[in-house]
C-alpha positions as CSV (number, residue, x, y, z in Angstrom):
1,X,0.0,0.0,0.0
2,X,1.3,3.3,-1.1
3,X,1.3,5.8,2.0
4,X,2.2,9.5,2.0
5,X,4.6,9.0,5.0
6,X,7.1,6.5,6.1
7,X,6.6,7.3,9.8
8,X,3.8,10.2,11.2
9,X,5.2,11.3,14.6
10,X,2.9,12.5,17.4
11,X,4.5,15.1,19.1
12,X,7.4,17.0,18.9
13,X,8.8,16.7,22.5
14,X,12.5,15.8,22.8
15,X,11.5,11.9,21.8
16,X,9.4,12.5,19.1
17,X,12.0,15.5,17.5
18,X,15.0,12.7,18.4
19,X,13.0,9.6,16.3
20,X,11.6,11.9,13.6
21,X,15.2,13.4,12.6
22,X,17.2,9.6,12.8
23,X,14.6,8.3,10.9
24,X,14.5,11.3,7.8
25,X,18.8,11.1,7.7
26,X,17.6,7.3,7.2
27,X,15.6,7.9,4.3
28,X,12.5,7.7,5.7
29,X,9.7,10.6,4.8
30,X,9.0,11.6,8.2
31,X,5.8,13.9,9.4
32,X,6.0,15.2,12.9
33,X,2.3,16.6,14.7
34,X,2.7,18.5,17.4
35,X,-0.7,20.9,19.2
36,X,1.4,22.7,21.1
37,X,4.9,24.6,21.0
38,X,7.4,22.5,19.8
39,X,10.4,21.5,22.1
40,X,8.0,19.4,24.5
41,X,7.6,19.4,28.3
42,X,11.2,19.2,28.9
43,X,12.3,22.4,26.7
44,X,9.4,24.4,27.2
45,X,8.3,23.8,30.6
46,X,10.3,21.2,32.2
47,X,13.5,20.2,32.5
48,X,15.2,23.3,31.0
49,X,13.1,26.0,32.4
50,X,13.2,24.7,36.3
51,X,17.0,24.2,35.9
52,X,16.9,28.2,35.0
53,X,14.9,28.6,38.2
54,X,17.8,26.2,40.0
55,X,21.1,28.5,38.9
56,X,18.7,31.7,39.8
57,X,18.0,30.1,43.3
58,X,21.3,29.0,43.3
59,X,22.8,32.8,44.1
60,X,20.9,33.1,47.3
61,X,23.6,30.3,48.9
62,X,26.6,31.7,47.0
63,X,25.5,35.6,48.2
64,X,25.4,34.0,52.0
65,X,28.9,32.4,51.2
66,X,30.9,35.4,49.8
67,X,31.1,37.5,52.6
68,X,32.7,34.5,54.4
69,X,35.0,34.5,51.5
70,X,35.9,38.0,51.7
71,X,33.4,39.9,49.3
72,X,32.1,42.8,50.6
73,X,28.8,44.5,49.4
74,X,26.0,46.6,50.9
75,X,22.4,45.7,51.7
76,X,20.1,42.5,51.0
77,X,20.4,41.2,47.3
78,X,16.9,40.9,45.8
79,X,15.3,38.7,43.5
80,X,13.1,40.2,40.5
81,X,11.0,37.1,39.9
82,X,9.2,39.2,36.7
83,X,12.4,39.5,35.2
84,X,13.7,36.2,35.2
85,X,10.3,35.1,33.9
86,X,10.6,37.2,30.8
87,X,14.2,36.2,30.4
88,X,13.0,33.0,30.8
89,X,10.4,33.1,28.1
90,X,12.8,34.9,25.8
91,X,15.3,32.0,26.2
92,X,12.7,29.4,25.5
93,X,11.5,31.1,22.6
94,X,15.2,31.1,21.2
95,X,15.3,27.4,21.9
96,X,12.1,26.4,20.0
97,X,13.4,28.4,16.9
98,X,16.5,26.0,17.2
99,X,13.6,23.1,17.2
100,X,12.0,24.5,14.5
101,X,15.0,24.7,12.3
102,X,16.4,21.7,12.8
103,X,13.6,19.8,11.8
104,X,13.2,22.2,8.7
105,X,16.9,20.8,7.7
106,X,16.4,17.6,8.3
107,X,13.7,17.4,6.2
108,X,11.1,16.8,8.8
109,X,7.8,17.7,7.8
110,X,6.0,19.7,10.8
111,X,2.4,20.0,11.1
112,X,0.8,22.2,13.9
113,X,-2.6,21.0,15.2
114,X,-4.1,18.1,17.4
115,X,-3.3,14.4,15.6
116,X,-5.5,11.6,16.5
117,X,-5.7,8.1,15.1
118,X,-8.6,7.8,13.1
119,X,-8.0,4.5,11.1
120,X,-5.5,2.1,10.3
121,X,-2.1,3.6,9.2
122,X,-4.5,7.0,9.5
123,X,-3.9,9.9,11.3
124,X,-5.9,13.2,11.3
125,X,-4.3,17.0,12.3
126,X,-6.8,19.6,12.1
127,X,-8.7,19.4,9.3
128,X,-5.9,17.6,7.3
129,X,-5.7,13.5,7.2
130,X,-2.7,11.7,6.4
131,X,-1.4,8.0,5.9
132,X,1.7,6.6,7.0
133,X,3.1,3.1,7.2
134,X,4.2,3.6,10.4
135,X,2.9,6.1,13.5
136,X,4.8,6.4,16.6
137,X,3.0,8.5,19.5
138,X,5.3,10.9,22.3
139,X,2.9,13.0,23.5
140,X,4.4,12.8,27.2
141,X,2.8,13.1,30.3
142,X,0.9,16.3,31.8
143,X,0.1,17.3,35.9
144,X,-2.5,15.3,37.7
145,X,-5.6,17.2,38.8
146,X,-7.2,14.3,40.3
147,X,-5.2,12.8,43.1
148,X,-7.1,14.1,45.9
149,X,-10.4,16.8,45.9
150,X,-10.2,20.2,45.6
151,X,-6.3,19.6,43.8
152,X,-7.1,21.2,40.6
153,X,-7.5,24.7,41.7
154,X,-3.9,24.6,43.0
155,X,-1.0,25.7,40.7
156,X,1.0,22.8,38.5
157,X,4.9,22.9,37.9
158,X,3.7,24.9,34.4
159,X,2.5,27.7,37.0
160,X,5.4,27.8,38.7
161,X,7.7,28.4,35.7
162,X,5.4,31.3,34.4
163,X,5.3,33.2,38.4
164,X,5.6,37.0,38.0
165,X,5.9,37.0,41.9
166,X,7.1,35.3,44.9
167,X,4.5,33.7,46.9
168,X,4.7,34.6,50.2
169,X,3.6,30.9,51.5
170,X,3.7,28.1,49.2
171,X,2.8,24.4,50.0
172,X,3.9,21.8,48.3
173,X,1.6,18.7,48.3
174,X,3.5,15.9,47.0
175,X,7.2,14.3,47.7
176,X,8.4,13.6,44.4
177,X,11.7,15.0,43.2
178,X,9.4,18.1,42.0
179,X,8.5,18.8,45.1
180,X,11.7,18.7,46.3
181,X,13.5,20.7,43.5
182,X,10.6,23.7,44.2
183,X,10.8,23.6,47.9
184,X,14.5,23.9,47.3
185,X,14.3,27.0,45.1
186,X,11.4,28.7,46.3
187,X,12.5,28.6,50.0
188,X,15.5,30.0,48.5
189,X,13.8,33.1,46.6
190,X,12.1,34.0,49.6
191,X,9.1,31.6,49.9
192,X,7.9,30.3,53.5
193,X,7.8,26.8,52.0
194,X,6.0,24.3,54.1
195,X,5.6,20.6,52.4
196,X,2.9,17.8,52.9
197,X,3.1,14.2,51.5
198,X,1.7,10.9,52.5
199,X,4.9,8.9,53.3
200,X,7.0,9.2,56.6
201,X,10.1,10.5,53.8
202,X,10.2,12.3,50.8
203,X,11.7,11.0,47.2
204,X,9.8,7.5,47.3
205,X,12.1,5.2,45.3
206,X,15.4,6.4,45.8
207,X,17.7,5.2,48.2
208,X,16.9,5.7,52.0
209,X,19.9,7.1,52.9
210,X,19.7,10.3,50.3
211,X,15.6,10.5,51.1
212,X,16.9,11.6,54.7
213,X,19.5,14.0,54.0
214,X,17.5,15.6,51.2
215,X,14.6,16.1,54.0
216,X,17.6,17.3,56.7
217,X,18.9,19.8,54.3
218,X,15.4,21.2,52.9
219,X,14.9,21.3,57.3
220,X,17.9,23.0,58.0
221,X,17.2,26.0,55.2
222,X,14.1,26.4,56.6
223,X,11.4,24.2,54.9
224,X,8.8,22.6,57.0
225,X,7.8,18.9,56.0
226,X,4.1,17.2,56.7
227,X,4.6,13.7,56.4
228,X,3.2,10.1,57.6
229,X,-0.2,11.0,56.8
230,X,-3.3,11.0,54.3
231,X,-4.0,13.9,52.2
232,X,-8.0,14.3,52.3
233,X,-8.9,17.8,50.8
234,X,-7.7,21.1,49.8
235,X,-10.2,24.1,50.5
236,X,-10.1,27.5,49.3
237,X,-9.2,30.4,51.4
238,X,-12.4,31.9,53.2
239,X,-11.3,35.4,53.1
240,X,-10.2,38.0,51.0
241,X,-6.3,37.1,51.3
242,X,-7.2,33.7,49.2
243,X,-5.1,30.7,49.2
244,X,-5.6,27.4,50.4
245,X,-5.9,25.1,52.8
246,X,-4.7,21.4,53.1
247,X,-7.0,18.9,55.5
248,X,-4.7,16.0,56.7
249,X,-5.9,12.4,57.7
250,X,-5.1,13.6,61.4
251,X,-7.3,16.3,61.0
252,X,-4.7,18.9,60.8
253,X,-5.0,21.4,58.1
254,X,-2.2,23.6,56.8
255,X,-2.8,26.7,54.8
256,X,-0.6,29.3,52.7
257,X,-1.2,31.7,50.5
258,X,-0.3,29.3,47.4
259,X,-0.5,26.1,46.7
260,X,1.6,23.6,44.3
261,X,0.2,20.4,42.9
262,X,3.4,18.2,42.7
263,X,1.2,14.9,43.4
264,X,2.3,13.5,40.1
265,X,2.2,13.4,35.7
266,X,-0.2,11.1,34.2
267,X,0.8,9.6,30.2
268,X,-1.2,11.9,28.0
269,X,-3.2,9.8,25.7
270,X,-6.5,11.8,26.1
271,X,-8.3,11.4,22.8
272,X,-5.2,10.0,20.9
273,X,-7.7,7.9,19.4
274,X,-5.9,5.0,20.2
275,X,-9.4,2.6,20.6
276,X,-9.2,2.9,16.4
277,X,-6.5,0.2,16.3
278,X,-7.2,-1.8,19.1
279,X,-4.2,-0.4,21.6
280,X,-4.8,-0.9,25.8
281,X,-3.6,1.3,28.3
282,X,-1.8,-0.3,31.4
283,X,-3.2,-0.2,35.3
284,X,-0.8,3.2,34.7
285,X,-3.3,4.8,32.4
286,X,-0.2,4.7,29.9
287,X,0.1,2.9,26.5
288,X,1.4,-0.6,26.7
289,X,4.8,-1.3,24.8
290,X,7.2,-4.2,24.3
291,X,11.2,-3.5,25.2
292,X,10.8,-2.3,21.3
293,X,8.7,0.0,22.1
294,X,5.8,-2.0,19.9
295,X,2.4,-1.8,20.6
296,X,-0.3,-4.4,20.4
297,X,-1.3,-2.7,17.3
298,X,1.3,-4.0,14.3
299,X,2.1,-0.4,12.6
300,X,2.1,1.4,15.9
301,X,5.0,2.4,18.4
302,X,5.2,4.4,21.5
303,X,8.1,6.1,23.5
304,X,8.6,8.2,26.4
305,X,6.7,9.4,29.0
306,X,3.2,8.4,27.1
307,X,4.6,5.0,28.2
308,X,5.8,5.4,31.9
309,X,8.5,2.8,32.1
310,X,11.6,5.5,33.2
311,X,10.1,8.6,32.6
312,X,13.3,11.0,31.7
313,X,14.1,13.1,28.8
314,X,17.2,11.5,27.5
315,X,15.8,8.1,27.7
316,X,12.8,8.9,25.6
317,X,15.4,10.4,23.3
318,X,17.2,7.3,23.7
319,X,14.1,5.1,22.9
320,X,12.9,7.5,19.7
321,X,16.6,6.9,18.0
322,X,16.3,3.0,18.9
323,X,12.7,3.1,17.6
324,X,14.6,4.8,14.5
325,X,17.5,2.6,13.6
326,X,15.6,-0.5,14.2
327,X,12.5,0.3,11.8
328,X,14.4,2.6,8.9
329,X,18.0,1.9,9.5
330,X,18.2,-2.0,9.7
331,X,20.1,-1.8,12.9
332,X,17.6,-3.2,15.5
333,X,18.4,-2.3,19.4
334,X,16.2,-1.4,22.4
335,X,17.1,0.5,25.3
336,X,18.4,-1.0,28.7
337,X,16.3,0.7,31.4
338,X,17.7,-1.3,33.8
339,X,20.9,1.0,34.7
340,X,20.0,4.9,34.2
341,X,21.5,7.6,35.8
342,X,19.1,10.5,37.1
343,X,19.8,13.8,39.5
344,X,17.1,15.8,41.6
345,X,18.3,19.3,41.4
346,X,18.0,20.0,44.9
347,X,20.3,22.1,46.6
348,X,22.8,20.4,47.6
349,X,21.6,18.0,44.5
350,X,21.0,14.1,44.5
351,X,22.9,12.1,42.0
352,X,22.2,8.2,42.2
353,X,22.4,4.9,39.1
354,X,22.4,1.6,39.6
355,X,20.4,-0.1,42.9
356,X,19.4,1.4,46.1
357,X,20.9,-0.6,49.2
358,X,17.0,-1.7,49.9
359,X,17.0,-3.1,46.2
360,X,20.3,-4.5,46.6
361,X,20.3,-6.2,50.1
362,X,17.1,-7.8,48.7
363,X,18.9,-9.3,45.9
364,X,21.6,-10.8,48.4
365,X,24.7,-10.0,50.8
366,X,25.8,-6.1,49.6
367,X,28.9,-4.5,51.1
368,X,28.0,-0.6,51.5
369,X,30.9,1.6,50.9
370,X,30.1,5.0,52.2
371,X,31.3,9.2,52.9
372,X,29.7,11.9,55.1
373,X,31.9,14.9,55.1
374,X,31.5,18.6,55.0
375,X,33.0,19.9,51.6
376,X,35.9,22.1,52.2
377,X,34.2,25.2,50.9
378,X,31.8,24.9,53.6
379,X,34.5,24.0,56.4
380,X,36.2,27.4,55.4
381,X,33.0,29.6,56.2
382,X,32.0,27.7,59.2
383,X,28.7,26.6,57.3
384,X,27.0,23.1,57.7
385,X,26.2,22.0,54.2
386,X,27.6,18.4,53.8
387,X,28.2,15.9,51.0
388,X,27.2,12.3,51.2
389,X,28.6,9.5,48.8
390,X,27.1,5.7,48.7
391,X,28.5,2.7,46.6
392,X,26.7,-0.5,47.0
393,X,29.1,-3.8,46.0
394,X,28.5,-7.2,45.0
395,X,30.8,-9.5,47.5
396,X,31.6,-12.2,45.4
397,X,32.4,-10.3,42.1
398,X,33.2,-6.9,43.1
399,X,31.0,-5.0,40.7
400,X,29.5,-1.6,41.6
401,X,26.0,-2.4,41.5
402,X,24.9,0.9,42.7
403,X,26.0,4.5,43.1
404,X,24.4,7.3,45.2
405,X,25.5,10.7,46.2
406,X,23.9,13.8,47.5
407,X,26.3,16.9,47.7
408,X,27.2,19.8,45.6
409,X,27.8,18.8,42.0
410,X,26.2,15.1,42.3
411,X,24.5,15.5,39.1
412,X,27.4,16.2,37.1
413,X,29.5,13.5,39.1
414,X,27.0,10.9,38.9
415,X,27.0,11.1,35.2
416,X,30.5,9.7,34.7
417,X,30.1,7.0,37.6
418,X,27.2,6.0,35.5
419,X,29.9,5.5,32.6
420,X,31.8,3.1,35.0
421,X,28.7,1.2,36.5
422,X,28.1,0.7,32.4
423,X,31.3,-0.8,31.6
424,X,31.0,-3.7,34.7
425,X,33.0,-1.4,36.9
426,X,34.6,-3.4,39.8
427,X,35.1,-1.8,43.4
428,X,38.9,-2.7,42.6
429,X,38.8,-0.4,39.0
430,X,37.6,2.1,41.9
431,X,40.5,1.7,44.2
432,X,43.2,2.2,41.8
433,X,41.7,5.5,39.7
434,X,43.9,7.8,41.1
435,X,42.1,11.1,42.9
436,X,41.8,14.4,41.4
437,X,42.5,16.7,44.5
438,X,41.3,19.0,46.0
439,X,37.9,17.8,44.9
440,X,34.5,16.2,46.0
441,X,34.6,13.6,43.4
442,X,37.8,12.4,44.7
443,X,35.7,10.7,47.7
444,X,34.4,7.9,45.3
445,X,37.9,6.4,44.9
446,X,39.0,7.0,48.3
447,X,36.6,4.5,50.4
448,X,38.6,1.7,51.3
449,X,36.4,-0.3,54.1
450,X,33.0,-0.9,53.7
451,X,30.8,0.3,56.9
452,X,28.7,-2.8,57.3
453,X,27.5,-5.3,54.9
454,X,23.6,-5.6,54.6
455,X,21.2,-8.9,53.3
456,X,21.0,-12.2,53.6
457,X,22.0,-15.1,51.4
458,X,19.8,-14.3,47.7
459,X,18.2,-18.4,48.5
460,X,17.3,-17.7,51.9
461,X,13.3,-18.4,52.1
């Protein structure tokens, strides 16, 4: 059957651009959809945007730290939240012309508008309909409004990134990582930042050890954290100062004068029109996919968030150029999800790969190297920020099975342990790297003893 596409491509996030470019430098004639601006969650209101937020909150530390250091300067810096909104927005304009033009030269055919499935090999965008041989959907994921009553008249992480003020309150309900990356920057640009989630610790998932020195660290600058109980409402302010209140399952309520939903994305697949060809969504709400990234339907595909397996930017980019080589380039791979470096960009940032000790120690015996220091740039102020390094060992073979870290730079560091843990690094290639000094990467080749040894035999019951 003659089609007027090789491959129609259902948004133009960093997944969908990624597949949609690989696949036209393959030969393929490629048509990308996309309803909104084109760049995707991560350029235009994720990723890229709250790391701006992060180097702008990231100057309230280093103002406290330079007079220690020796700079002098009078008064109280202040931050101009209106400005580095419309810097903001300038800079992620810039960034979507980039988008635009690269998929101009390579080839890429973009059509703005809402695509949906409307028949086998058949998609519709606007008013136009189009046939393609193949159709691979990455629309993402988008804020859930429906995790507890009342939730959707609070503010998403969208909100946040578009503020022309400082709130004076803001609570956070929710105790992912972005909750934790707002409570860290807002507290910083002058927010009373209080937090409320369900569990006794924030960052469910990651590795105990980081959860409680990222909750020590948002403490000690001032944050206030609600946790171990149920989240039943959130009520509107009763009086003309607004904002909101949260009702706990203890009957305590906590209010403030704005209020962030950070409860969690849901795969966006509203009206995709994916019930044309026969595709299910999992217990998730996202579409179902094989390690290829196949669907149950023969012609479809599906990458990135729209799929929740490891919801990330560069792996959906990963999984659009795999998607690409295997279908157009005759060079069939699928991506490895089982060893993928992430950060939190708290402050001081979490970087962790491989197993936490609680995965690990469930596996089987685990010898736990570990570092808790105070950086020397804080020991010459007198402050009390600290760093905090983990690796997690395999006895019998020596191999790094995981790598943890929360501390100044971790997100950058993690990235090349990450490269090791990839390779099969042992504890031994560890030992003999020699250390680049004075630095606080040096500390993951310098621990020599491990300071216990956790789980039992991997047999046992």
């Amino acid at each position: 059957m003659n089609h007027d596409y090789d491959l129609i491509v259902i948004g133009a996030g960093s997944g969908g651009i990624a597949a949609a470019r690989r696949a036209s430098a393959l030969g393929a004639r490629v048509l990308i959809a996309e309803s909104g601006r084109v760049g995707g969650t991560c350029v235009m209101r994720g990723c890229v945007p709250k790391k701006l937020m992060v180097y702008a909150a990231e100057f309230a530390d280093a103002f406290a730290a330079a007079r220690g250091y020796g700079w002098q300067f009078e008064g109280t810096p202040r931050f101009d939240m209106a400005q580095w909104t419309a810097t903001k927005s300038g800079e992620i304009t810039r960034l979507e012309d980039i988008y635009r033009t690269l998929l101009d030269t390579s080839g890429v055919t973009l059509e703005e508008g809402h695509a949906r499935i409307v028949a086998p090999h058949t998609v519709q965008v606007g008013a136009a309909t189009h046939t393609a041989a193949r159709i691979l959907v990455a629309t993402g994921s988008t804020p859930r409004r429906d995790t507890l009553p009342g939730i959707d008249q609070a503010l998403t992480s969208d909100d946040m990134l578009a503020l022309h003020e400082v709130p004076e309150s803001l609570l956070i309900v929710g105790g992912g990582y972005i909750a934790m990356e707002f409570a860290s920057i807002m507290t910083r640009l002058g927010s009373r930042v209080q937090v409320a989630c369900r569990d006794t610790l924030p960052l469910r998932g990651f590795d105990h050890d980081l959860r409680t020195r990222v909750a020590t660290a948002l403490q000690a600058h001032g944050v206030t954290l609600h946790t171990g109980q149920p989240l039943e409402r959130l009520d509107p302010g009763t009086d003309a100062s607004g904002g909101c209140t949260l009702l706990r399952g203890d009957g305590s309520r906590i209010t403030a004068a704005a209020v962030l939903n950070a409860t969690g994305r849901r795969p966006q697949v509203q009206d995709l029109g994916l019930e044309q060809v026969g595709i299910p969504l999992t217990p998730h709400g996202a579409i179902a996919v094989d390690a290829w990234s196949r669907t149950t339907c023969d012609h479809v595909w599906a990458i990135g968030d729209v799929t929740h397996r490891v919801n990330l930017t560069p792996v959906a980019i990963a999984e659009g150029r795999a998607f690409a080589d295997t279908e157009f380039g005759a060079q069939p791979r699928h991506v490895d999800h089982a060893l993928v470096a992430m950060a939190v960009f708290t402050q001081p940032a979490v970087g962790t790969v491989g197993l936490t000790e609680e995965a690990a120690a469930a596996r089987g015996p685990v010898d736990v190297y570990e570092t808790d220091f105070r950086p020397m740039k804080e020991a010459f102020i007198h402050g009390s920020g600290r760093a905090y390094m983990k690796l997690l060992v395999d006895p019998p073979s020596s191999r790094v099975l995981g790598a943890h870290m929360v501390g100044t730079g971790a997100a950058d560091i993690i990235q090349l342990v990450a490269v090791a843990l990839s390779c099969g690094a042992t504890k031994a290639d560890f030992d003999r790297t020699i250390a680049v000094h004075p630095t606080i990467a040096e500390e993951f080749v310098l621990m020599r003893e491990p300071t216990r040894t956790v789980g039992g035999s991997p047999d046992a019951g």
